[in-house]
C-alpha positions in Angstrom: 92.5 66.2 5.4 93.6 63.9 2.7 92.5 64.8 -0.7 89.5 63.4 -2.5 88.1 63.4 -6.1 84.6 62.8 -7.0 84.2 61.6 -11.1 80.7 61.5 -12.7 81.9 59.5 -16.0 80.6 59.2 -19.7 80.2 55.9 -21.0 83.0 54.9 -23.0 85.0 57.3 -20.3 88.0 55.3 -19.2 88.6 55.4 -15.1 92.0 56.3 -14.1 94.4 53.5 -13.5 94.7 52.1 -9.9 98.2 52.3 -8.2 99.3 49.6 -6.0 101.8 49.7 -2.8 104.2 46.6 -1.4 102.6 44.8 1.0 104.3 44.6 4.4 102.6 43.2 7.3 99.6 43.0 5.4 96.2 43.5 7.3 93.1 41.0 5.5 89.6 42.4 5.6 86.8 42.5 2.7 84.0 44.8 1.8 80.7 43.0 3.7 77.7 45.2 2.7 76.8 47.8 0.1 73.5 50.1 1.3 72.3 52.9 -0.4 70.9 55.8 2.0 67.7 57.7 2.0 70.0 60.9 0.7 71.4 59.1 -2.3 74.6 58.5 -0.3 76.2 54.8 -0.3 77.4 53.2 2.8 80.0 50.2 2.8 81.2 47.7 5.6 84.5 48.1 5.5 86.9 48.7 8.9 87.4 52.2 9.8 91.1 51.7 9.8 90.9 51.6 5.9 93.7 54.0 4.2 92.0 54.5 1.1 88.4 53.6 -0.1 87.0 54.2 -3.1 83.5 53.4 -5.0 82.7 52.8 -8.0 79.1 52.6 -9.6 78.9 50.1 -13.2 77.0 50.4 -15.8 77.0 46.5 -15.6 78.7 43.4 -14.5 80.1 42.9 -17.8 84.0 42.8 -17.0 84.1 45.8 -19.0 81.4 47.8 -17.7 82.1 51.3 -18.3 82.3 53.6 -14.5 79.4 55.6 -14.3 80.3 57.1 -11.2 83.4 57.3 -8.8 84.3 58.8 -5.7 87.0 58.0 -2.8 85.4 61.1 -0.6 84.4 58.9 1.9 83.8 58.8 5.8 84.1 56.0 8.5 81.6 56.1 10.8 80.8 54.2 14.3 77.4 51.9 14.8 74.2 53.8 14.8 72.4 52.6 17.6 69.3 55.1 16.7 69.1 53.2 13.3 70.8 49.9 13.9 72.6 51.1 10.8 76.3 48.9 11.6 79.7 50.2 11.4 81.6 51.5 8.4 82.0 54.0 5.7 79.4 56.7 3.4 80.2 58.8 0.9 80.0 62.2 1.6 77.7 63.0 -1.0 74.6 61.6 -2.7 75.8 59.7 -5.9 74.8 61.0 -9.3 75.3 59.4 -12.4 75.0 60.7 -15.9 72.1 62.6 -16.7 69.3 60.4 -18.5 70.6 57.5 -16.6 67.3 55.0 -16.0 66.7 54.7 -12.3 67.0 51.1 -11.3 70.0 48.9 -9.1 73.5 49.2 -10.5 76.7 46.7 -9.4 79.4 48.3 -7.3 83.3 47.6 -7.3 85.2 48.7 -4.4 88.6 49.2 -4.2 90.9 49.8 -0.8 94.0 49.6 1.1 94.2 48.3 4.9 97.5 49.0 6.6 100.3 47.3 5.4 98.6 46.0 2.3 98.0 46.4 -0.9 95.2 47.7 -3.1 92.4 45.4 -2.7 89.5 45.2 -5.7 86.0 44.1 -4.8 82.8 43.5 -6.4 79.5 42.5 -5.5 77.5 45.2 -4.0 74.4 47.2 -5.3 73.6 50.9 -5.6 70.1 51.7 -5.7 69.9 54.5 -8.4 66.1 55.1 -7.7 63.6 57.5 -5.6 63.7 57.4 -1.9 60.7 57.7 -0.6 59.6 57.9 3.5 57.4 59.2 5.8 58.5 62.7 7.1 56.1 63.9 9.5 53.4 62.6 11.9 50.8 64.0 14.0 47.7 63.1 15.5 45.2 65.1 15.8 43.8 64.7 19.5 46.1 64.0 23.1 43.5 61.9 24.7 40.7 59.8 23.7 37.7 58.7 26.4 34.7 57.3 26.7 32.6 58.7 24.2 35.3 59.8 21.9 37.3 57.2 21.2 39.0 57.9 17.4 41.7 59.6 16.7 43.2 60.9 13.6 46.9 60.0 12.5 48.1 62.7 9.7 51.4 62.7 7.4 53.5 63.5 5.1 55.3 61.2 2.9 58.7 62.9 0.7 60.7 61.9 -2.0 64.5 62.0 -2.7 65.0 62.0 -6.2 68.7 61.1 -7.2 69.2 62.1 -10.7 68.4 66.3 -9.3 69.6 65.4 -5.8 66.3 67.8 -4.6 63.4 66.3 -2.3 60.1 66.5 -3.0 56.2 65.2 -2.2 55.5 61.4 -2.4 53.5 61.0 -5.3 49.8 60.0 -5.4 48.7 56.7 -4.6 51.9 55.9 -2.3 50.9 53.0 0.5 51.9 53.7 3.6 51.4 51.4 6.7 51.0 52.8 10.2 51.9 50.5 13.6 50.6 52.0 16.5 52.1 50.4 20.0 49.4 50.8 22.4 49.4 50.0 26.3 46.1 49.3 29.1 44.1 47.6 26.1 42.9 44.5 24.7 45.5 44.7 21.7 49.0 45.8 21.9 49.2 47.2 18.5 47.2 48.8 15.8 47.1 48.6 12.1 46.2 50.4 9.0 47.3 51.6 5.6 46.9 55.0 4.2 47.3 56.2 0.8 48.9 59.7 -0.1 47.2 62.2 -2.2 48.5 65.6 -4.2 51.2 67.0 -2.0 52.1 63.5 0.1 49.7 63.9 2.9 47.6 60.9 4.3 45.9 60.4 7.2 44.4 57.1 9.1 41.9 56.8 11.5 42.3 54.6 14.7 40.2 53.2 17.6 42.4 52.3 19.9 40.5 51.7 22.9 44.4 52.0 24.9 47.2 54.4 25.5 49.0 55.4 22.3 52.4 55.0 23.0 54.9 55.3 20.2 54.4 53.7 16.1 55.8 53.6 12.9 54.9 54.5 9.6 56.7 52.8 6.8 56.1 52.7 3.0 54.6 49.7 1.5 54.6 48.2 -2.2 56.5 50.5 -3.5 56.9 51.3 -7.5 59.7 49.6 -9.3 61.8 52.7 -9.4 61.4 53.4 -5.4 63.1 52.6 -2.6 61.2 52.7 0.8 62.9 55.0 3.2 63.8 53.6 6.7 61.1 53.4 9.0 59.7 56.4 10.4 59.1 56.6 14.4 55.9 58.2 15.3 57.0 59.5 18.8 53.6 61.2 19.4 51.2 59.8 22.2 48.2 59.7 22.8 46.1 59.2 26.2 43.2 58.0 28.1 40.4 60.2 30.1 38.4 57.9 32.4 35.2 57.5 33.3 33.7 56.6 36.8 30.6 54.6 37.4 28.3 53.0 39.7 26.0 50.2 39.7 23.7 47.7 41.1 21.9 44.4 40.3 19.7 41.8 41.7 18.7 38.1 40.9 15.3 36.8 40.9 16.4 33.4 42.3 18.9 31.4 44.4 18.2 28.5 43.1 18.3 27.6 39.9 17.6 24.0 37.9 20.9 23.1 35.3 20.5 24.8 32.4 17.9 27.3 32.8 18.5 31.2 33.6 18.5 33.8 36.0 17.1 36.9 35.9 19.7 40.0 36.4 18.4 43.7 36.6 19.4 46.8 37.8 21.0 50.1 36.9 24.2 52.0 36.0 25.0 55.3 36.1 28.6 57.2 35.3 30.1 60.7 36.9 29.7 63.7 35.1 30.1 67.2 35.1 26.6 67.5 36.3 26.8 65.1 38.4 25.5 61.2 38.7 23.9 60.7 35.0 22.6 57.4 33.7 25.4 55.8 31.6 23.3 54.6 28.3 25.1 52.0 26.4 27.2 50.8 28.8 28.0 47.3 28.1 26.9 45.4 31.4 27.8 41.5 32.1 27.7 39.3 34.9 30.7 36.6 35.5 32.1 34.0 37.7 34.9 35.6 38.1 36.3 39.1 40.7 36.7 42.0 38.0 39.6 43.8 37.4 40.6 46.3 35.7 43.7 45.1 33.7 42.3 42.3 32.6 40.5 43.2 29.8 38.1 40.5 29.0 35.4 38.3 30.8 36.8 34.7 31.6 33.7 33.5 31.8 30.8 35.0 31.2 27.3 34.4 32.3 24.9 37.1 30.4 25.0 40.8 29.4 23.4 43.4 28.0 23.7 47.5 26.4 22.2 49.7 29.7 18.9 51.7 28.7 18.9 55.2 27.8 17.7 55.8 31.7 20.6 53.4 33.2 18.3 50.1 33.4 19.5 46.7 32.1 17.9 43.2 32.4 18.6 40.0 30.6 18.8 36.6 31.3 22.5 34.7 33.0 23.3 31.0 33.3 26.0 29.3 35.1 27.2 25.5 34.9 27.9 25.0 38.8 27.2 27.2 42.2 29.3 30.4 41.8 29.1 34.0 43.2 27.8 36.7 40.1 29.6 39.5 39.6 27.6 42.7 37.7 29.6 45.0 36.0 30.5 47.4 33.2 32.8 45.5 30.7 36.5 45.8 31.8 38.0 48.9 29.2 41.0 51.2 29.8 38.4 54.3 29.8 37.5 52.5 33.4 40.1 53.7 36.1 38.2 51.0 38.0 35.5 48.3 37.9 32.4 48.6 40.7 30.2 45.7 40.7 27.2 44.1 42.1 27.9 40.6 43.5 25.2 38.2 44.2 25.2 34.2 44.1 23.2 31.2 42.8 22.9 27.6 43.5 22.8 25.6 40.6 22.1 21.8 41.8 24.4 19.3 40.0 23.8 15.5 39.4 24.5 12.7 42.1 24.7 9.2 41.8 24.5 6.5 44.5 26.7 3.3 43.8 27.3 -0.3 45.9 24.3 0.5 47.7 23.1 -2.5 50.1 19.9 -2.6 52.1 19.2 -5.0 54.7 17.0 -5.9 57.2 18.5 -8.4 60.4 16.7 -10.5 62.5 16.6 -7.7 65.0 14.0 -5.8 62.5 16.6 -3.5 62.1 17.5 -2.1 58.7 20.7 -0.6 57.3 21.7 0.9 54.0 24.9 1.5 52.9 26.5 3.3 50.0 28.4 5.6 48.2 27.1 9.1 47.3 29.1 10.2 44.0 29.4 13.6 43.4 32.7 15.8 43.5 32.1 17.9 47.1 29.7 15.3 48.3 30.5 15.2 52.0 27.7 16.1 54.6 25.1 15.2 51.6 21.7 14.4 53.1 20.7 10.8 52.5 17.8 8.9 54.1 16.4 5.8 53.8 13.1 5.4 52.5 10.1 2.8 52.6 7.0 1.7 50.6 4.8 -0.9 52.0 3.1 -1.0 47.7 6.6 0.1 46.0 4.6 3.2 45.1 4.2 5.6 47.9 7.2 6.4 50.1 7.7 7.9 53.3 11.2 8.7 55.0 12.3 6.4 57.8 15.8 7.9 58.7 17.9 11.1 57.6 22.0 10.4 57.7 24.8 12.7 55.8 27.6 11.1 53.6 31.2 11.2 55.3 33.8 13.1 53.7 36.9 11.0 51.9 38.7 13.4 50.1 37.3 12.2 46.8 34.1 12.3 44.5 33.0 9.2 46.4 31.8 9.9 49.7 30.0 6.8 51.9 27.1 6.4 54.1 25.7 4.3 56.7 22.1 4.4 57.8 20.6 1.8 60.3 16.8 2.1 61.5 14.3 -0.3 62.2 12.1 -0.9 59.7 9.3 -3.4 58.9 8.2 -6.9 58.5 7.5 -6.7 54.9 8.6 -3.6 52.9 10.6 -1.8 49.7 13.5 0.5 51.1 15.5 2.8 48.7 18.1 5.3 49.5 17.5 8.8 48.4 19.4 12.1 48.4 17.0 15.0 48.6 17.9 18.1 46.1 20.3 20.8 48.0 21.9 23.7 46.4 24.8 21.6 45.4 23.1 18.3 44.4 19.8 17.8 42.5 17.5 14.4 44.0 19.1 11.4 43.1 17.2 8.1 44.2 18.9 4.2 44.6 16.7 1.2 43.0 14.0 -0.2 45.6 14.6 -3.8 47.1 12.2 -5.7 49.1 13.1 -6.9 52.3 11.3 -9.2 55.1 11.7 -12.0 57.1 9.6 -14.6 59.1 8.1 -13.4 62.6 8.3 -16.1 65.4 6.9 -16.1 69.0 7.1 -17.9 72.0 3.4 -19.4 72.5 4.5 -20.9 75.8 7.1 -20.9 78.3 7.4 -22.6 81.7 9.7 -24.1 83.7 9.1 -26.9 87.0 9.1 -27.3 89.9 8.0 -23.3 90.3 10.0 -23.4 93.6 13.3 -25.4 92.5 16.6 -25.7 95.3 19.5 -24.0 94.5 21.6 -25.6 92.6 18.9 -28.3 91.9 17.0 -29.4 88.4 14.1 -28.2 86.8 12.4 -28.6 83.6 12.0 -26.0 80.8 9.3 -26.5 77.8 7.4 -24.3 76.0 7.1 -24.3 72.0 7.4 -21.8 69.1 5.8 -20.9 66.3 5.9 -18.6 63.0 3.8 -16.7 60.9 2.8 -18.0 57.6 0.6 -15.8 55.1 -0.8 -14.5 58.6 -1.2 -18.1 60.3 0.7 -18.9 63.3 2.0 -22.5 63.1 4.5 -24.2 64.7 8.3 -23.3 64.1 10.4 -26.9 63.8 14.1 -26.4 63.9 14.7 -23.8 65.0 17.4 -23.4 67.9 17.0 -21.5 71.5 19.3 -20.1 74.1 17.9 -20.3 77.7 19.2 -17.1 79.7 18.9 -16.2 83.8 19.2 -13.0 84.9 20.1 -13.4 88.9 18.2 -11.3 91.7 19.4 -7.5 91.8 21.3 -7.7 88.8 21.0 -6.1 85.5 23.0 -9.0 83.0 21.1 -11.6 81.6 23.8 -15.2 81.1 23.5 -17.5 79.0 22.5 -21.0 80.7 22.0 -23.2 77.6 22.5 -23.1 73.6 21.1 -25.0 71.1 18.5 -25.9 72.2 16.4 -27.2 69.2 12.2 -27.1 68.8 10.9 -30.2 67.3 8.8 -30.5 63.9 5.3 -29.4 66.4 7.2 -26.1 67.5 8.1 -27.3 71.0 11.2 -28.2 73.6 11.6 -29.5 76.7 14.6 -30.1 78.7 16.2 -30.1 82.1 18.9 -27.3 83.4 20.3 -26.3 86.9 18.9 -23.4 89.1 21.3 -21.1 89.9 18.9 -19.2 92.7 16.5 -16.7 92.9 16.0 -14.7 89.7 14.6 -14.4 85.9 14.6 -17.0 83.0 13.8 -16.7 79.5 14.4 -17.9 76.4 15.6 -16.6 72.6 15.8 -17.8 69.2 19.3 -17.4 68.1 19.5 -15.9 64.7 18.3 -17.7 61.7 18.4 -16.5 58.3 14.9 -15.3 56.8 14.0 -15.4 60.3 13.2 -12.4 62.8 14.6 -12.8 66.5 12.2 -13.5 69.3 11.8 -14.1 73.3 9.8 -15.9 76.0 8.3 -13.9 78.4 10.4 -13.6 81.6 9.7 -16.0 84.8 10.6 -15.5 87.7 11.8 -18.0 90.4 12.1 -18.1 93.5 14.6 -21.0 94.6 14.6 -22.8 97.8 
């Protein structure tokens, strides 16, 4: 072991006179740091392959700063990976200077020698001449928390390094110290709070944690202008969880309920105790849309809640937006291995909307709507048609369902014969997914028209031979049959034994009284009759059927 010489200099006290070596294959390097320890002792960066270090403490940075204290009885040391405190080299021993020296940062020179080189001088660095003050000691003064005690109690002791006696001692009163507490299985991973020391150093800080206590700090805060915080203190105490087990159960007055009013939820919770199944008073009950879990500690989306009775009972009101399942249960806390619930359902009916609707009525009598039922889910909707002979009172004619597209748009197509003269609408009647939702009325009707004679001579024709067919038609005006000019006629046979009428003859037109006439072949045994062909505003009609027999 070299030799070492530790100088605690007067002012005016000149330092001894550095001696310098030839540099050979000089090694470069420069001082990178300057940290004053917790003890007093100073710590440079510098490589540990350094032949000589020594530091020097001004009174100054005046270039002729008198030394106030010097020492080359120094030590490398390695990383600290406990600390983080980097690679380098610390005096052995805390640094005094002269008595009466005023606490406060003083510059530091360095001077060294790597291998090879020469003696290097460096200045820059800071010694912090001043009380070191940390936290010491932790404890807390419980191991668990639960249910119903849920505080605990985090006690210290905060100590001072004074540097001009080199003796530790309490914190003095009034010293801020903030505590970090890293907690697990709660809503919050950490926990804050200053304390403030009184006579002797001691604090102590209550925390709720509602979690696990897993490890903290406690570190000085706002410190005096003559103290230096310590390093962090670890608080390597822990603190866990007792839980709680619990039952419940819930019911809903309704199914179904309108958009935007309530449901009802009532029921009963109880919790596992030594003496047994007890009523858990207090317990914060809620219903949600969503499964409950335990280590997910809040409600997505909640629908309604309430504090449980002394004897267990809750009630309040719940709403939902849309249709959802309702799940009852205790609110989700790390004093709850696990979460029972109630589940129950409602319907809540959404709005619908019908767009390109079309209703029509054909010259068959028939009447079809068609549509689109908008709505996301729509498919297999009911939809009917509706009528009103006065546009006031409506009766269903025909129940359909909307198709399914893949989309909020789902289509429907409803045919049914309707009447002469009416209103039709399109209506959706109010499910558990959809409230009513009604199309605009449109009136619809057409002209009736009827054969008022049909006949055809000779009665007895030849095959193959001619015969005559008249007859006339007519229409019905403001409830007056009169004659029905213009319009055009298909003449069709059915032959004997068979079930397919065929057309003979097409466009055949009535004259301005209603009435035709004209000749056509006989194809044999079997029955004629007559049609209108389709005519818009018009409803289809026929003849009666003849029958001939030919010769």
């Amino acid at each position: 072991m070299r030799a070492a010489a530790m100088f605690v200099l007067s002012a005016g006290v000149a330092a001894p006179a550095l001696v310098t070596a030839p540099a050979a294959y000089a090694e470069t390097a420069t001082v990178t740091r300057t940290t004053t320890l917790d003890d007093g002792r100073l710590d440079i960066g510098l490589p540990s392959n350094a032949l000589w270090v020594k530091v020097n403490v001004l009174a100054s940075t005046a270039p002729d700063a008198a030394v106030l204290a010097s020492t080359d009885e120094l030590r490398p040391h390695e990383y600290d990976y406990s600390t983080g405190q980097p690679a380098g080299w610390k005096t052995d021993a805390a640094l005094r200077l002269p008595e009466g020296t005023a606490l406060g940062d003083y510059p530091v020179s360095v001077d060294y020698r790597l291998p090879g080189g020469t003696v290097q001088h460096w200045t820059g660095g800071t010694f912090a001449y001043k009380l070191h003050t940390g936290v010491a000691e932790t404890v807390f003064d419980r191991t668990t928390t639960d249910w119903d005690h849920r505080q605990v109690v985090l006690s210290g002791k905060a100590t001072t390094f004074d540097p001009s006696t080199g003796t530790s001692g309490p914190a003095r009163a009034g010293t801020k110290v903030k505590v970090t507490l890293d907690l697990d299985g709660g809503p919050n991973p950490s926990a804050q709070a200053t304390a403030v020391t009184g006579n002797g150093g001691t604090f102590s800080v209550p925390f709720t944690p509602n979690a696990r206590v897993e490890s903290g700090t406690a570190t000085v805060v706002e410190p005096a202008a003559d103290t230096d915080p310590d390093a962090t203190h670890k608080v390597r105490e822990t603190v866990g969880v007792e839980q709680t087990k619990y039952r419940i159960n819930a019911t809903l007055d309704k199914f179904r309920v309108p958009l935007g009013q309530n449901v009802n939820v009532k029921g009963r919770v109880e919790r596992l105790t030594n003496d047994g199944w007890q009523p858990f008073a207090g317990a914060p009950v809620v219903s949600s849309r969503d499964w409950p879990y335990a280590w997910v500690h809040h409600v997505a989306r909640p629908m309604g809640g309430a504090d449980a009775a002394a004897d267990g009972t809750f009630a309040y009101p719940a709403s939902a937006p849309v249709a959802t399942d309702v799940f009852t249960h205790v609110r989700p806390s790390v004093y709850l291995g696990e979460l029972p619930f109630a589940r129950g359902s409602i319907a809540v009916p959404q709005r619908a909307a019908f767009s390109d609707v079309k209703i029509a009525i054909d010259p068959f009598g028939t009447v079809r709507a068609t549509g689109k039922l908008n709505a996301v889910g729509c498919e297999s909707e009911p939809v009917a048609i509706q009528y009103s002979l006065d546009g006031r009172t409506w009766r269903s004619l025909k129940w359909g369902r909307s198709s399914y597209t893949g989309t909020a748009a789902c289509p429907f197509d409803i045919s049914v014969n309707g009447y002469v003269r009416a209103y039709y609408r399109v209506v959706h009647a109010e499910t558990d997914r959809y409230i009513t939702a009604v199309s605009a009325p449109v009136f619809q009707t057409r002209t009736l028209t009827r054969f008022s004679s049909f006949t055809i001579s000779p009665t007895r024709p030849t095959v193959n031979g001619t015969m005559t067919v008249s007859g006339a038609v007519q229409k019905q005006v403001s409830g007056v049959w009169k004659p029905a000019g213009g319009q055009y006629l298909t003449l069709y046979f059915k032959p004997r034994g068979e079930s397919q009428w065929y057309w003979v003859k097409k466009n055949v037109k009535t004259a301005a009284n209603g009435g035709f006439k004209f000749t056509a072949t006989n194809y044999g045994d079997g029955y004629w009759g007559m049609a209108t062909q389709p005519l818009t505003g018009y409803f289809y009609s026929e003849s009666k059927a003849v029958y001939i027999d030919a010769r």
